[in-house]
N, C-alpha and C positions, 0 to 999 in steps of 0.2 A: 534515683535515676529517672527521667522523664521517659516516658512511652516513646515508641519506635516505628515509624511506619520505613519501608524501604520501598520504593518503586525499581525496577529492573526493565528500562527499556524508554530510550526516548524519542519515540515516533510519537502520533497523534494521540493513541490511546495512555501509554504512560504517561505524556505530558498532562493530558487535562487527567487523569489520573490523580498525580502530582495537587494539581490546582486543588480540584474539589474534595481533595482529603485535610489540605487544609484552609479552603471553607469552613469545613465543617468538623474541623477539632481546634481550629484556632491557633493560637501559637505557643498551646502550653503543649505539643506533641513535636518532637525532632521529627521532621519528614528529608528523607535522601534520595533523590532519583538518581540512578545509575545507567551508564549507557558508554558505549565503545567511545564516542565523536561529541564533541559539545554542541552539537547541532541537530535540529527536526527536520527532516529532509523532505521537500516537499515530494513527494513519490508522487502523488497522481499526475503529475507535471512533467516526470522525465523524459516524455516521448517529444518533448517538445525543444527547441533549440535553446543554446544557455544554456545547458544545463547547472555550469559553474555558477549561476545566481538561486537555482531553486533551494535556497536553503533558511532556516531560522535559528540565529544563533540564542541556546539555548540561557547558558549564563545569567545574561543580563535581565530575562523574565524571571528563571528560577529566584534572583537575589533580591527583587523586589517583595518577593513573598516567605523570605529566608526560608528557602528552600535549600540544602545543599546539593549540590552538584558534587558525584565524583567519576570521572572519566576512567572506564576499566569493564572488561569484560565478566561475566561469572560463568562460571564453568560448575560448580557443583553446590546443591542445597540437599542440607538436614533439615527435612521440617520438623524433626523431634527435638532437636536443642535449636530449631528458629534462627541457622547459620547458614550464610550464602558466604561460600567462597571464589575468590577470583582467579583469575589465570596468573597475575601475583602470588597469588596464595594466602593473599590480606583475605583475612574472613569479618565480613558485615553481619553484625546482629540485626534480629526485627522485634517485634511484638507482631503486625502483622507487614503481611508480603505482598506484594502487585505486583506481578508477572506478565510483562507486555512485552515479550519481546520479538513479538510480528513472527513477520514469514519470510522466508526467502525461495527464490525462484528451484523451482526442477528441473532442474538438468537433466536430460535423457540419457539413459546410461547406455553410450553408443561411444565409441571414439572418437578424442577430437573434440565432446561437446564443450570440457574446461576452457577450452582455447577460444570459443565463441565469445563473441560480442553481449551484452541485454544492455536494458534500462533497468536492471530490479533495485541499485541502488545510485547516490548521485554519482560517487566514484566512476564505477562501470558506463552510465552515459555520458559521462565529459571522457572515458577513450573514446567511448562511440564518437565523439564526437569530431573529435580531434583526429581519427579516422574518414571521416567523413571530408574534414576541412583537405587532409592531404587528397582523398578522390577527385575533389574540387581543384587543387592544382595539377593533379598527374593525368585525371584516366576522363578523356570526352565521355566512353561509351559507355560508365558502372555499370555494374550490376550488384543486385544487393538482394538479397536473399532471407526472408523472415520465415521461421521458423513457428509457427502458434500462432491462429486465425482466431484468437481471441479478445475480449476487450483490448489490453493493448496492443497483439500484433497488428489489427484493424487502424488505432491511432496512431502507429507510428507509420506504417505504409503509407498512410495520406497525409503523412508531416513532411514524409521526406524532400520530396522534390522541392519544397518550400523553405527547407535546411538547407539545401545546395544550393538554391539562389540566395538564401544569405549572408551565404560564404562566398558571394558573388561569380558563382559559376554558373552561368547562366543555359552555357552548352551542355554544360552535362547532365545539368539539371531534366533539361528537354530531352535528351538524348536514355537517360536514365533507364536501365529495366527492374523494375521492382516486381519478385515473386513469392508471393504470400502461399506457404504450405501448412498445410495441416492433415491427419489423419482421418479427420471429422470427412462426411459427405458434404455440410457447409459450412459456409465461413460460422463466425460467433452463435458454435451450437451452444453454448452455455444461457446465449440470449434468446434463446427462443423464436418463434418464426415472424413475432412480431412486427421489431425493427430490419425484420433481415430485407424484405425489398430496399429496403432505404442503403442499406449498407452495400447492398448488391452494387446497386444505381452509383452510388460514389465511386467505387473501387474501379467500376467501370470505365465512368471518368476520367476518372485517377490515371488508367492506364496501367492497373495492378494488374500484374498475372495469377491464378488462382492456382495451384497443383494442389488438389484438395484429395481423402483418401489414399496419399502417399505415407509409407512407413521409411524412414531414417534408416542407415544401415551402416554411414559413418558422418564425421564430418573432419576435413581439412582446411587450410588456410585459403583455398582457394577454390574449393569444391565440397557441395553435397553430394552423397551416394545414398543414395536408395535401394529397398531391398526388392526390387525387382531388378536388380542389374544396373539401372541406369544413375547417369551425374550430370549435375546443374552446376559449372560454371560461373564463381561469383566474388566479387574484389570486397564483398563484405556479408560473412553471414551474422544476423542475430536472434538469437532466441528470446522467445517471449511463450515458453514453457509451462506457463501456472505455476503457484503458488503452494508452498505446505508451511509449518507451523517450523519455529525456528528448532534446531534441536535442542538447547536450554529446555523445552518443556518437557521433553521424554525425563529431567529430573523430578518432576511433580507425580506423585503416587495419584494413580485412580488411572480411570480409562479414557481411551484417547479417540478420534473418528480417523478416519482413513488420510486425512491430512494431517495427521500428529496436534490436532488440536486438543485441548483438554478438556471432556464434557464438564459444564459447572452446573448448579444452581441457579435457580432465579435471579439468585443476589448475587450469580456469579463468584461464588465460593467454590473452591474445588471442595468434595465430599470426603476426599480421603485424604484430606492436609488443611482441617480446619482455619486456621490462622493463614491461609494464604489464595488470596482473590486471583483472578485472572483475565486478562481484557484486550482490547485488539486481535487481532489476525493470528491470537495463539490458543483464543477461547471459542469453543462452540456451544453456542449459547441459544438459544431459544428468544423469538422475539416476542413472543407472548402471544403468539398467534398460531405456532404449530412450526410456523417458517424457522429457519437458523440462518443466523447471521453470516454473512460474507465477509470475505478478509476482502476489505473496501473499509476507505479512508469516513464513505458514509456510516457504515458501523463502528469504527473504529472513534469514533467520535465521540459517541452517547455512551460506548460499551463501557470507555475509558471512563467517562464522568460517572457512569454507576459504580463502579469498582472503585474507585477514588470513595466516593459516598460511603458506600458499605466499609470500606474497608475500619475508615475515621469512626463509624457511626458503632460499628461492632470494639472497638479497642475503647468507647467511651460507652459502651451499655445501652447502648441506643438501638431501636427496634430498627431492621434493615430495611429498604424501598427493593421491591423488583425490578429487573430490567425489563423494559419492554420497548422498542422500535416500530408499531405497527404499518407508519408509511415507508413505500419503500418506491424511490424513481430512478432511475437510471438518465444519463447524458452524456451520450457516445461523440466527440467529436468525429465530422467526417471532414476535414481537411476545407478545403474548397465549396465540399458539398455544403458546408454549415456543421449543421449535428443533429441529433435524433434524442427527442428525450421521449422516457417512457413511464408512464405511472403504473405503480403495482408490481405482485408477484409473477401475473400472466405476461407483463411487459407490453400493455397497451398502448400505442404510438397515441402522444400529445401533441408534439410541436415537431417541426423539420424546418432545416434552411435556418435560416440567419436567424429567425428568431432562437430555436434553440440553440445556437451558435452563441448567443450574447449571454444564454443562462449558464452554457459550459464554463465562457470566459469571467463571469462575476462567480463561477463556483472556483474555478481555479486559481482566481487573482484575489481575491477576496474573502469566501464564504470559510474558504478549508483553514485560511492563516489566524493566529493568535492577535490580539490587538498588541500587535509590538511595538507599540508608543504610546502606548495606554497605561494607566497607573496599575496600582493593587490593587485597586478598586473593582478595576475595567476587566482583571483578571480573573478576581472571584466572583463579577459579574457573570463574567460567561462561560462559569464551569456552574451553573447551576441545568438540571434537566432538563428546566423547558426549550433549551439551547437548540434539541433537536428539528424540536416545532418547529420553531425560527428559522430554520435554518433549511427544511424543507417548504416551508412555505415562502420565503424568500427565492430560492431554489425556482418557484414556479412561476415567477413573473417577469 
């Protein structure tokens, strides 16, 4: 029987996962990426209108690399007999295992939050969406209400009025009240004080309301409550709550960080389930620098192509490579304003305005997508490591 790798998850990390495991085992090892959708959803994109086009369908690269594809969830792993079983109940063997199966959004455990709106996957912003197009025929005066003043609540608040004009409502577009809440004293405390004038200065702009240092105390279809007593009035709330590790990984023995991520090794090995690697926004991983990795499509990138490596390289006796990511930038679009990019872990503003504006758009249309008309070649091309360099240095010009 030929060796077995199973990939489980196909976003950015699984996929190049996928690729660089067979790179570097060839085609004498069965490789299976598994995942609910035949599709790689481009997530860092869904704040953006379209949603129904952000996507890569998955199939037609897998099969240039015979790779197989099976469309299904898993629900539970034996890492002692090397068995992932599905919500079928069909159970998939490995030899070894990749575990990429992201993160999904936090929902505040408040009432009412299920009912909300996000972007956390393509589904959920094409309602948004489609929500929005009916605002655009019904209601001159919206209002719309974001929940989490963080990287994406920031992007999509300064998208919006620019989705309603291209659903051709121009009135209401103008007319719009957009109120950006969060708990935090400022907006994107995650980003440091940085970028934060910049972000300031746009939302400004923008014409965003800021209710910052507000705690949630329910939500309905047409109102936020707050636990000071008071409600915000609004024809669309959406949350953009953070991120934690999908629940699939609470199956993986060993310890986890406060996001349900799984700590790994270098090599991104979990330690207490030998045979099974771990990658993307489910792994917390060490950048080789002291820093851990972000469930961001930038980590999720390289994390994949390690764990892809290792995984191939250890099923064939081959001595493992480290992960390490030591550049790390940030490129916030600000709507109108352009965008803010920032180099490093302190978040040192580099560029603003249109120029970072055009490095956001070559990251988002370009830098993040697989060569989907590209041969085999162009595949195993660019699941090799120095993919990262490239792609941050790219990234800066």
């Amino acid at each position: 029987m030929s060796k077995r790798i199973l990939v489980i998850g196909g976003g950015f990390a699984g996929f190049w996962a996928a690729v660089a495991a067979r790179r570097v085992a060839g085609y004498a090892v069965d490789i299976t990426l598994l995942s609910r959708a035949p599709k790689l959803e481009i997530r860092p994109r869904l704040y953006e209108s379209k949603p129904d086009t952000l996507a890569v369908e998955l199939p037609p690269l897998l099969s240039k690399l015979d790779i197989r594809f099976v469309s299904g969830e898993a629900t539970e792993l034996d890492a002692t007999s090397k068995v992932v079983r599905l919500v079928s109940g069909e159970p998939l063997g490995y030899d070894r295992l990749i575990v990429a199966t992201g993160s999904r959004m936090r929902r505040p455990q408040v009432p009412g939050a299920e009912e909300a709106y996000s972007v956390d996957s393509q589904a959920e912003a094409i309602a948004l969406d489609r929500r929005l197009l009916d605002i655009a025929k019904e209601i001159k005066e919206p209002t719309i209400a974001i929940v989490g003043a963080g990287f994406t609540g920031i992007e999509l608040a300064l998208e919006l009025r620019d989705r309603l004009l291209k659903h051709g409502a121009a009135e209401a577009a103008e007319c719009m009240r957009i109120v950006l809440i969060d708990r935090a004293s400022t907006v994107g405390p995650e980003l440091g004080p940085g970028p934060r004038s910049q972000i300031e200065a746009a939302l400004e702009n923008a014409r965003v309301e800021l209710r910052l240092e507000a705690r949630i105390s329910a939500l309905g279809s047409n109102r936020v409550s707050f636990v000071d007593g008071s409600n915000l009035a609004a024809d669309v709330i959406v949350l953009a709550t953070g991120m934690a590790a999908a629940p699939f990984t609470k199956q993986i023995p060993g310890e986890r960080d406060k996001l349900g991520r799984v700590v790994v090794d270098s090599t991104l090995r979990a330690p207490a389930a030998p045979a099974v690697f771990v990658a993307g926004d489910a792994a917390m991983a060490d950048t080789g620098d002291g820093h851990y990795a972000l469930q961001s499509c930038q980590h999720a990138l390289q994390i994949g192509r390690v764990a892809g490596e290792n995984a191939a390289r250890d099923l064939l006796g081959m001595p493992p490579v480290a992960y390490s990511q030591l550049r790390y930038v940030t490129c916030l679009d600000l709507g109108r304003s352009g965008a803010v990019r920032t180099e490093g872990w302190n978040r040192n503003v580099e560029l603003t305005g249109t120029e970072a504006k055009a490095i956001k758009q070559k990251i988002n249309t370009k830098l993040i997508y697989p060569p989907v008309d590209g041969t085999a070649e162009d595949l195993l091309a660019s699941s090799m490591l120095d993919i990262d360099k490239r792609y941050a240095l790219d990234a800066s010009r």
